[in-house]
N, C-alpha and C positions, 0 to 999 in steps of 0.2 A: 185616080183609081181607074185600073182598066175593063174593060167588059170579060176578058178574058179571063180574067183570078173573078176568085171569091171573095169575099171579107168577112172574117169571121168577129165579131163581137163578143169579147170576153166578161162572164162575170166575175167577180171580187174572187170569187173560192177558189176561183179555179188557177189563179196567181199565189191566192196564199196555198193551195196545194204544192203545186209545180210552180217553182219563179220559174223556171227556162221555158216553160210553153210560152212565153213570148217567142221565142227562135223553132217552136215545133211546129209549124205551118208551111213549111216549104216557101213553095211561090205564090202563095195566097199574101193577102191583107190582113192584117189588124187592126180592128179599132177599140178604145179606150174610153165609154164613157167618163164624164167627168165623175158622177158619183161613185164610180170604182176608184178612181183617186180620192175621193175622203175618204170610203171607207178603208184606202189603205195608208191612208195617213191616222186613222183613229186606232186603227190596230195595233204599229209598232212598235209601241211601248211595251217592256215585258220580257221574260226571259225565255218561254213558250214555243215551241218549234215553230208555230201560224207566227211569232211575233218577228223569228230570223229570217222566216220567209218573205216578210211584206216588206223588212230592210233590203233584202236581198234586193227582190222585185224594185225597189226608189233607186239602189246602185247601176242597176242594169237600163233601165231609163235615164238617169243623169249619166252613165259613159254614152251612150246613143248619142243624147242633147250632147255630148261633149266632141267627140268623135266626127258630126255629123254639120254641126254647128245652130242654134237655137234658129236662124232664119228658112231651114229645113222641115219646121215644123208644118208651113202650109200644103207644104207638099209632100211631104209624107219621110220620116226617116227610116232610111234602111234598117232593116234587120240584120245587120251582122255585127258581132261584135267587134270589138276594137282589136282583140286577138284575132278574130277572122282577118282584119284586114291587113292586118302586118301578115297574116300567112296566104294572102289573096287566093281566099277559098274559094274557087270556083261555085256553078248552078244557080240557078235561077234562087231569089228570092224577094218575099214579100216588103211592105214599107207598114212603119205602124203609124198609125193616126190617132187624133184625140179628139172629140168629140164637144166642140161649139159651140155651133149651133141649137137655138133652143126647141126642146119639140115640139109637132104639128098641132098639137091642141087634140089632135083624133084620138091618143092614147089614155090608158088609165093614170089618174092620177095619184099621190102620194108617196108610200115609202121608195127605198132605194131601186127595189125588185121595178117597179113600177117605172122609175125614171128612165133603167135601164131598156124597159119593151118602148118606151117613146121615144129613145134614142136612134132606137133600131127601127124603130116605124117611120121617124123623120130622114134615116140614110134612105130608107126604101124609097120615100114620095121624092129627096132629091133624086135618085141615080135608079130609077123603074127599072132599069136593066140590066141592076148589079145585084149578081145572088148572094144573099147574104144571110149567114148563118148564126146565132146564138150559141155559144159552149158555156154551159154552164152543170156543177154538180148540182144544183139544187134540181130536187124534181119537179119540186110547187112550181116555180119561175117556168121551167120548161112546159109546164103544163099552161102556165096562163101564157105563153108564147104562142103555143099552139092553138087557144082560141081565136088569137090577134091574126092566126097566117102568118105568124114566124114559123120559119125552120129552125127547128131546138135539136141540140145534141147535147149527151155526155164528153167531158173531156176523159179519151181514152186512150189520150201516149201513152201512159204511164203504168201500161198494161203489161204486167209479164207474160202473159200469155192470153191468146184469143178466148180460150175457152178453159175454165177449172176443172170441165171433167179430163185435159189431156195432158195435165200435172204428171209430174216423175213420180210414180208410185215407189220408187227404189226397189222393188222385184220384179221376177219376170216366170212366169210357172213354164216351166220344161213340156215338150211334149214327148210320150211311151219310145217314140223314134228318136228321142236323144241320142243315144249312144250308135245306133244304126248309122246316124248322119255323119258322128264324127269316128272311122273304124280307124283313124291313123293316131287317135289320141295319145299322148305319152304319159307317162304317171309315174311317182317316183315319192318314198316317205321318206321326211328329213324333218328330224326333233320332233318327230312323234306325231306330223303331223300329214296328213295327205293331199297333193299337189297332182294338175290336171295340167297337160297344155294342149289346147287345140287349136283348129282353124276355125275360125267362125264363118258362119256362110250368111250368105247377102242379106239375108233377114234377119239375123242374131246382132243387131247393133246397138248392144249392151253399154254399159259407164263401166269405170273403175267403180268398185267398192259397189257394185249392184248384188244384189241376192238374188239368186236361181234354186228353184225348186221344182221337184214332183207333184202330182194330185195328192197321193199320199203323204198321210201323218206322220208315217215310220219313214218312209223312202228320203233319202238323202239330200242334205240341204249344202249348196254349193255358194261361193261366193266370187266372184270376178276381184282379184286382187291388182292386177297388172293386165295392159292393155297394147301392142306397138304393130300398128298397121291391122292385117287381121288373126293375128296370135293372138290368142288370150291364155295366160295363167289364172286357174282356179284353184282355190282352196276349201275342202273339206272344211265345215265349221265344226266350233264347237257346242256340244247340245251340253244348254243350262237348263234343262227341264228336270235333271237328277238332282236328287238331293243332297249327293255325297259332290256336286261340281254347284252349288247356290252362289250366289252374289251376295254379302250382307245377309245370309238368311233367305233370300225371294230366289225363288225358280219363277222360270219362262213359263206360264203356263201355255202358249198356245206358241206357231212358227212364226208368228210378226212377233212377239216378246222377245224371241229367241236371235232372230236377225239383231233387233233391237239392242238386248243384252251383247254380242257380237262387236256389234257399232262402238257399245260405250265404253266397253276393256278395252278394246284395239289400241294400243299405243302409237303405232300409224295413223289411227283416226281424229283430227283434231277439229272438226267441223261436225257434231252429228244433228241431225234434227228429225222431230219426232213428231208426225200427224196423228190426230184421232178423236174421237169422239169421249165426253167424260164416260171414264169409268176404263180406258182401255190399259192404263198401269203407265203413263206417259210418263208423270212425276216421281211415282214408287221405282221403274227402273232408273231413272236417271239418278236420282237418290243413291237408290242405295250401291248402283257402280262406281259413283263419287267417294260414298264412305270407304268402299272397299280400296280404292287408289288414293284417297289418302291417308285413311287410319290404317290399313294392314302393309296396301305396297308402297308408301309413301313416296308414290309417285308426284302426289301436288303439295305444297304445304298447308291450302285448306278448300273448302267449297264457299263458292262466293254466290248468292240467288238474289235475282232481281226480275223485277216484270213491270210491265207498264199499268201505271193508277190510273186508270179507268174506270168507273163505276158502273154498275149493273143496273142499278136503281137509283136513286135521289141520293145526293151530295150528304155525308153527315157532318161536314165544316172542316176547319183545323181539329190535328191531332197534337196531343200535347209529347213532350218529349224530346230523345234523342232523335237521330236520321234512322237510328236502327228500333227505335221503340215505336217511331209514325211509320213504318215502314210493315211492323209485325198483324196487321190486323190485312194486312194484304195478302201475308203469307199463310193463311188460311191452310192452303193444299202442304206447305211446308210442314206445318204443326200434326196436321193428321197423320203424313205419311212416316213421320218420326217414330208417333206414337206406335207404329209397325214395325218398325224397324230399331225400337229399340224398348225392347219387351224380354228382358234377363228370363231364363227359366228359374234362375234363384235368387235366394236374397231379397225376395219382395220389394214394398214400395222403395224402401233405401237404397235397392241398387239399382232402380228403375231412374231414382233420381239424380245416382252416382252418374249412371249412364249418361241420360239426358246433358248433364252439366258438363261432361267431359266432350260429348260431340256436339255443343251448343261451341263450345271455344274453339272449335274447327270449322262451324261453320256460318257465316258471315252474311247479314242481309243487308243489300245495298238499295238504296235507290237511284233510277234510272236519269232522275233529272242532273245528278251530279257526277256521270260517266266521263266527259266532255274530257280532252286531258288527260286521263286516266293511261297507264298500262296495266295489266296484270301480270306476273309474273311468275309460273308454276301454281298456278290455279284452275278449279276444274269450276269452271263460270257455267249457271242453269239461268235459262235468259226462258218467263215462263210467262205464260198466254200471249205468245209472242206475236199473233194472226194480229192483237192490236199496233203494233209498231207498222212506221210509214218505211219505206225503200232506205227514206235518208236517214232515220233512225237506226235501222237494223246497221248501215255500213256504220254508220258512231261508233255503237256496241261494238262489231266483228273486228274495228281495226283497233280496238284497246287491247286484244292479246298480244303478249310477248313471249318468248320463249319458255315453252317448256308449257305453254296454256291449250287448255280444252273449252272449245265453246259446245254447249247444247241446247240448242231452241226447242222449247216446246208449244205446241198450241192445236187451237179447232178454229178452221178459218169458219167453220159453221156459227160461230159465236163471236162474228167480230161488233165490238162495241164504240170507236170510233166511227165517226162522226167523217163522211164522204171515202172511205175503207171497202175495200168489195173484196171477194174472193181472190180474184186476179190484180189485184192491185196492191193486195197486204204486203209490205214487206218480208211475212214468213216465204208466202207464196214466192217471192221475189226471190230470197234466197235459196230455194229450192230449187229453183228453175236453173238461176246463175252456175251453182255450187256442185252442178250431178256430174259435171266431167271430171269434176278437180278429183285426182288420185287420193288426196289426204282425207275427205266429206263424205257421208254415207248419210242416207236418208230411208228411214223406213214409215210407210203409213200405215198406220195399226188400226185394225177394223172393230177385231172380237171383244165385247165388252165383259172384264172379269171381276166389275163392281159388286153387283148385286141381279138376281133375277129381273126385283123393280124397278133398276136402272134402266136394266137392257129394256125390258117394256114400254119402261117411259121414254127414253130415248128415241125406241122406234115408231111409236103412237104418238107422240105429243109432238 
């Protein structure tokens, strides 16, 4: 090792998070203690995303050993992989190391967390001159590092973006001198509907399928359909806030509903995803723009909803049943927002239940674990608290559409319940981030909550 790199000391989690952060270090070092190889030899067993990970992670160390050759070990084996070097990828990189040597006796003793800061304390007393850093998700670990005078970090490649307050909100509010800015605009109605093209200027570097609006309620709500160099094509949308223009029944009640409801009819749109806080109608519109495409325009053959099992509170064991019966006690928000959307004004309880049963056979609860494989094909897929899915999850799900499918993510990164998951790290966040250029994707974050007074109170106090 040279004085010039660092070495950064990896913990267990942070391999079962990301296998490739082994190769996400540049020109830096890695080292491995040993007990991060038990603990990922004790994990692999299992069908569990942590459990593909820590395989992954043994494959990518035996091509290294293989690639490299096993008497490479004392000296430290490149980081590059065996595809790197068939495409002789240039830049500097690190060498990983494994950790030996037993510790100085100076460190705490016992469990894993523990072996690993004496690890890191015995590279120190060899090599006084080599900086050397712990990355680990755990906080506790980082914390007892730092009494020791380690330098602890979060591992934070895996970050979609620096900071969550600079997420694509999917609109942009206009300012009074819109139209002043652009006097050469062109406009033209065709099939009823109204069409804007301008030049955008230096500041206006909008996505396709973004929403533009006024301060105003009433004032005119625009949406960026098409985008080549700095012309943009706008389209006049359409207002779901009338009664006589509803979705299933449900009006927009507020302008992010309404964008929203926009998003979810759009037959051009096959990517939408939907931020917000409980209570802001996230599940009620995507529902009920489902039923409407494919019970009235039968544009899908059914709705397919799935989310990831994560629990809130304490485990209550195995569920007894089918994949769709273990699956129903998760669909919680599914059953409620039914109950709204499928309320006959006649025929009382017998056609409420006529009802129910007829768009029960349309639509489909799946679970997330058995995606793998999968295509869908003319289905309008609701992928729902999705803030809990990891990066590598979220692509599983997105790449099982097939023709003629609709994906819709819903979720509150405010409530994510995995276990080493941030804001900037969730896979929703991820594909927001990824998805805001793509022409076919629209994303709106819905603020206004249209639950309840209590909700909104509680929401904002608690």
């Amino acid at each position: 090792m040279t004085a010039s790199k660092r070495t950064y000391v990896l913990d267990t989690n942070v391999l079962m998070h990301d296998p490739t952060s082994l190769f996400r270090f540049e020109e830096h070092d890695v080292l491995l203690p040993m007990i991060v190889l038990e603990e990922l030899d004790a994990a692999k067993k299992g069908v569990s995303e942590v459990a593909r990970n820590v395989r992954q992670v043994s494959r990518f160390l035996n091509e290294l050993i293989q690639a490299h050759g096993a008497g490479a070990l004392h000296e430290g084996l490149p980081l590059l992989r065996p595809q790197d070097l068939r495409l002789d990828v240039g830049g500097q990189h690190g060498r990983l190391y494994f950790q030996t040597a037993p510790g100085n006796g100076n460190g705490p003793k016992g469990g894993a967390d523990n072996q690993i800061i004496a690890a890191v304390l015995a590279l120190r007393e060899r090599a006084p001159d080599q900086p050397v850093v712990l990355v680990s998700k755990d906080i506790n670990l980082r914390i007892k590092a730092s009494i020791y005078g380690i330098a602890a970090e979060d591992y934070e490649n895996d970050r979609a973006l620096d900071d969550f307050n600079l997420l694509f909100t999917g609109m942009v509010r206009l300012g009074e001198d819109f139209w002043d800015r652009h006097p050469e605009l062109r406009s033209w109605t065709e099939r009823g509907r109204t069409y804007y093209e301008i030049e955008l200027a230096a500041d206006e570097d909008w996505q396709p399928q973004q929403f533009l609006h006024f301060e105003g309620e009433d004032e005119v709500e625009l949406r960026l359909l098409d985008r080549q160099g700095n012309r943009a094509l706008l389209q006049i949308l359409d207002d779901f806030r009338q009664g006589n223009h509803a979705v299933w029944g449900i009006s927009a009640r507020n302008r992010e509903q309404n964008f929203a409801l926009n998003a979810l009819m759009d037959p051009d749109v096959d990517f939408v995803t939907l931020l917000g806080t409980a209570g802001t109608g996230k599940t009620l519109l995507a529902l009920a723009a489902g039923l409407a495409q494919t019970m009235d325009q039968q544009r899908f053959r059914e709705i397919i909803m799935t989310r990831a099992t994560v629990s809130v509170g304490e485990d209550i064991g195995f569920l007894p049943g089918t994949e769709e019966e273990k699956m129903t006690p998760w669909m919680g928000a599914l059953t409620d927002n039914l109950e709204v959307l499928t309320n006959p004004q006649e025929g009382g309880s017998w056609a409420r239940q006529a009802t129910n049963d007829l768009l029960a056979s349309r639509i489909k609860i799946r679970s997330m674990n058995f995606m793998r494989g999968r295509t869908f094909l003319n289905r309008y897929v609701i992928i729902d608290e999705a803030q809990n899915l990891s990066p590598k999850q979220m692509k599983t799900l997105l790449t099982r559409a097939g023709p003629g499918t609709k994906m819709v993510c819903l979720g509150n990164v405010e409530q994510i319940d995995t276990p080493y998951l941030t804001e900037t790290t969730s896979g929703l966040t991820y594909a927001v981030d990824r998805f805001k250029s793509w022409a076919h994707s629209a994303h709106v974050t819905l603020r206004r909550g249209e639950r309840s007074r209590l909700a909104d109170f509680a929401s904002e106090a608690l």
